[in-house]
Structures are given as C-alpha cells and as structure tokens.
N, C-alpha and C positions, 0 to 999 in steps of 0.2 A: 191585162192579158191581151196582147196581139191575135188577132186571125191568124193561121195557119199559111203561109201565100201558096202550100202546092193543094191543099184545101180551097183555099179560092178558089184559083182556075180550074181545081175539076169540078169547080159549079158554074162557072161561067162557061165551059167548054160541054158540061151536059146542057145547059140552056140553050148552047147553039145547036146541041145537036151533034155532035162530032165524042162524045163519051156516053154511054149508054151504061146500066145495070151498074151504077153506084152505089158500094156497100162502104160506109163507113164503119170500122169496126173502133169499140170505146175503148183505146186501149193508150199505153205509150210507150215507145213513139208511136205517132199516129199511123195506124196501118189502115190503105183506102184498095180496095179491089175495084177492077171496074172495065167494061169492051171497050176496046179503042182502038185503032190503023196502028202498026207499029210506030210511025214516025209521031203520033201523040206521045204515044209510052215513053217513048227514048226522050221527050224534050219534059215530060215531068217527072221523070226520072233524074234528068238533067238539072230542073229546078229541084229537086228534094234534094240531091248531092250538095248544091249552092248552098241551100238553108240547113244543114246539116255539118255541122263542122266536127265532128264524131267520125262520119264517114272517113 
C-alpha cells in the first residue's frame, strides 16, 4: 500500500506551517479538510486531479 502523495504534502505543508486545522476524515476516497491561502488549495487540488484518474 503506497502513501497517499496529496496526504503527503498536506503534512509536509502543515509542518511548515503554510496548512493549518488538518481533519483527515476515514473515509474513501480520501477526503482531507484543512485552512490554507487559496493558491495552496488550487495546487493540491491540482495534485489530487493528477492522482485521481476517475476525475
């Protein structure tokens, strides 16, 4: 079982500090809430589209 990669980075990106109030909910597919600048959203967004071929 691979890691998640837009699960990754919204741990790497709450560990810098730039995503806040991280709610992983146990569900599938994976659905993550979480405060971020719009221009974070739109690019893990942009990853979840990439790893998502369903989309």
């Amino acid at each position: 079982m691979t890691p998640d990669p837009v699960l990754l980075e919204v741990q790497r990106l709450e560990q810098s500090g730039r995503v806040k109030n991280v709610v992983v909910l146990e569900s599938y597919p994976l659905q993550i809430w979480l405060s971020a600048d719009p221009e974070t959203i739109k690019k893990l967004q942009a990853l979840s589209d990439k790893n998502n071929p369903a989309r």
